[in-house]
C-alpha positions, 0 to 999 in steps of 0.5 A: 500500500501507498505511503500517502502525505498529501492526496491528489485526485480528479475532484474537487478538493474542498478542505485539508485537515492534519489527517483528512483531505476532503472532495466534493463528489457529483450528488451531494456526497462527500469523499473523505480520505483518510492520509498517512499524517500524523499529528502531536501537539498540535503539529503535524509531523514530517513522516507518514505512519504506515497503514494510519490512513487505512486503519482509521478510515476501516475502523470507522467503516466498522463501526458505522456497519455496527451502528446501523439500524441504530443511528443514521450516519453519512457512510456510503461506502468503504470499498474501493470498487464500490467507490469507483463503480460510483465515481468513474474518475476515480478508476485510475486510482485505486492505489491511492484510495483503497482502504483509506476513502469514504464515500459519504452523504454530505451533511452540514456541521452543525464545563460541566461539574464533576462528581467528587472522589474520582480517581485517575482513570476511573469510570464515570457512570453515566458517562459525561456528555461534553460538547464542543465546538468544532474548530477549524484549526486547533483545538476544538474548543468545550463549551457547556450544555448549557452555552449549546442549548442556547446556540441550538436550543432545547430540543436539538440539544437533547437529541445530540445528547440521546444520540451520543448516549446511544452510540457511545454506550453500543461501542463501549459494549462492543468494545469490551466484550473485545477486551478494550475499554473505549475511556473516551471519544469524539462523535461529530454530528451534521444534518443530511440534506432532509435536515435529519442529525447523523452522525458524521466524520470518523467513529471510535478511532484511536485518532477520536478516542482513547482505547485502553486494554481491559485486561490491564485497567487498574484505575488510580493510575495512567492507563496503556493506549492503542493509539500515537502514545510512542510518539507523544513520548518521543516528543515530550523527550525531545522536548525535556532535552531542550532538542525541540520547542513544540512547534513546527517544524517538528523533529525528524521521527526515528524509524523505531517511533513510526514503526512502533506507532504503526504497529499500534493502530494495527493492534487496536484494529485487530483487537478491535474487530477480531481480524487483520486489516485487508482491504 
């Protein structure tokens, strides 16, 4: 598979993010492809991660397919020959959309109090709703639920809170019983063109999320995660060290750190979905 930093295809691109390029597709759809960048610290770094596009894009598709009958989503397809059957100017380039595209819907995007005694990783029962709006750049900033039932209202603000609730608790199962507790997780939500909420973007990703195997979880203390943590504590040495002052350009990634942080968004793939990734 391609090593992919930057994507180029006969469409129209209408936004980049530090991961997702984004085109717009003839019929109000969206394709979304997932790249090899990576991330930390608010700077993307010089060198791809292998397979990250692929993995990411693949778990989401398996978490959509999970989701269905459940909650709408903006998932068409996952598969490169149904992609191109279903956008012909793409047939010269499978290899730079096999496994890491999405054929979507196109849908419009649309400080709370703790309880006491916590500790360190411990659960939240019933998990937290925390809203957030979405930034373009940076952080995406966390608001309360009160500051979003006053930009969307009563009733649109409950309905995002049921669906999170619904999808969060679905995955959290799933997820256990595959021996990972899901600590936390991102959803974005848009409106398809009827106006309907469904949820959109990735789903459940060690990019969106935080996966912690169960059979280690002791709470009081930092958890293990199947996501870019090699890489987070490359970085925070280089930092300590003085070699690097956190921000662009980043320092050059040691063949060890990209091949280690491969390796985890591999092992949460094959934990999570009981398979190899193959596409």
């Amino acid at each position: 598979m391609l090593l992919i930093t930057e994507s180029n295809l006969p469409l129209r691109r209408i936004a980049r993010g530090k991961v997702r390029d984004v085109y717009e597709v003839e019929g109000d759809r969206l394709l979304l492809v997932a790249t090899d960048r990576v991330s930390a610290y608010d700077v993307v770094m010089a060198e791809p991660i292998p397979l990250k596009g692929a993995v990411l894009t693949q778990v989401s598709a398996w978490w959509f397919r999970q989701f269905d009958g459940l909650v709408k989503h903006h998932m068409i397809s996952a598969d490169a020959e149904e992609i191109i059957a279903e956008v012909p100017a793409l047939r010269g380039h499978r290899q730079e959309i096999a496994g890491r595209s999405m054929l979507c819907k196109r849908g419009t995007l649309a400080g709370e109090t703790l309880p006491e005694g916590l500790q360190e990783s411990g659960r939240l029962d019933p998990p937290i709703f925390s809203p957030a709006t979405k930034a373009e750049s940076g952080h995406d900033e966390n608001i309360t639920v009160a500051q979003m039932r006053e930009v969307l209202g009563a009733d649109v603000t409950a309905e995002l809170e049921r669906l999170t609730r619904i999808v969060y608790t679905k995955g959290r199962d799933v997820a256990l019983a595959q021996g990972i507790i899901i600590a936390d997780t991102k959803f974005e939500f848009g409106r398809a063109k009827d106006g309907e909420i469904i949820l959109i973007d990735e789903a459940m990703t060690p990019d969106s999320s935080r996966f912690w195997p169960a059979d280690g979880y002791k709470p009081g203390q930092p958890q293990p995660s199947f996501d870019k943590q090699p890489l987070r504590d490359w970085l925070d040495v280089e930092r300590h060290a003085g070699r690097w002052n956190g921000e662009a350009p980043p320092p050059k990634l040691p063949t060890e750190v990209v091949d280690a942080t491969s390796k985890r968004y591999l092992e949460a793939y094959r934990r999570l979905t009981g398979s190899t990734l193959s596409f």
